[in-house]
N, C-alpha and C positions, 0 to 999 in steps of 0.2 A: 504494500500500500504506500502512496505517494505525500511525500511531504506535503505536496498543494495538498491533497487532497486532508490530510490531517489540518492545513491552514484554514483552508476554505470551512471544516466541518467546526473548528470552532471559530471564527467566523459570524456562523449563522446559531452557535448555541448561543441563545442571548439570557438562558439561566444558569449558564454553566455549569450544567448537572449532568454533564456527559451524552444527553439523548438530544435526539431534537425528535417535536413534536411537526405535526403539519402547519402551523399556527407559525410556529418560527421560521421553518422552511420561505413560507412566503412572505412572512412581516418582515427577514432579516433579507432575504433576496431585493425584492424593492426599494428597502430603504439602504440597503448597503450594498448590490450588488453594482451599479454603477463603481463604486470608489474600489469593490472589488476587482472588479475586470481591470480597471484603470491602471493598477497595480498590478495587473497580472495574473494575480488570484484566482479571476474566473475567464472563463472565455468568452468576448464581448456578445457573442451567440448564444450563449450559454441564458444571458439574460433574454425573461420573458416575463408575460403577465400570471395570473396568479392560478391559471389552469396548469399554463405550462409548470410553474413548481410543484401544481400538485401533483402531476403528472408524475414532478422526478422521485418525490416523495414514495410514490403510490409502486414504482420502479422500483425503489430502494427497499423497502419494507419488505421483505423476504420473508418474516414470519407474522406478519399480519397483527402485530401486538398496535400498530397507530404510535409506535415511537422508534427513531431508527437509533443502530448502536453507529458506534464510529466506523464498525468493520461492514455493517451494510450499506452506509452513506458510502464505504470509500471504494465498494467493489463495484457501484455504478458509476460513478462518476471518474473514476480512474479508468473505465473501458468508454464511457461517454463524451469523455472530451480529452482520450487520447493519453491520459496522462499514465 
């Protein structure tokens, strides 16, 4: 698993409780995903409206719990934008 991808997932954990919920996925995308990409962090493609995060969320969720660990956030998103 990818250092972005460990940056990117805390990032978007905005309780810092290790999970992220759907709620954060797309309140932390929106409001921080521009300055992410900007940075590098995320891929400027990457950014979308709030279907698209649930989208990536709902991808990520491998065990259907509605909260992703770091090692589910980071197996999609490390095949999804390459990293």
């Amino acid at each position: 698993m990818s250092e972005k991808a460990r940056k990117l997932f805390d990032a978007l954990d905005l309780n810092a409780d290790g999970r992220l919920t759907r709620f954060e996925v797309i309140d932390a995308l929106r409001s921080k995903g521009p300055t992410l990409a900007a940075r590098g962090d995320l891929p400027f493609w990457g950014l979308g409206d709030a279907d698209a995060s649930s989208a990536l969320f709902d991808a990520a969720d491998a065990n259907g719990d509605e909260e992703l660990s770091f090692e589910e956030f980071a197996a999609v998103v490390d095949r999804r934008f390459g990293w």
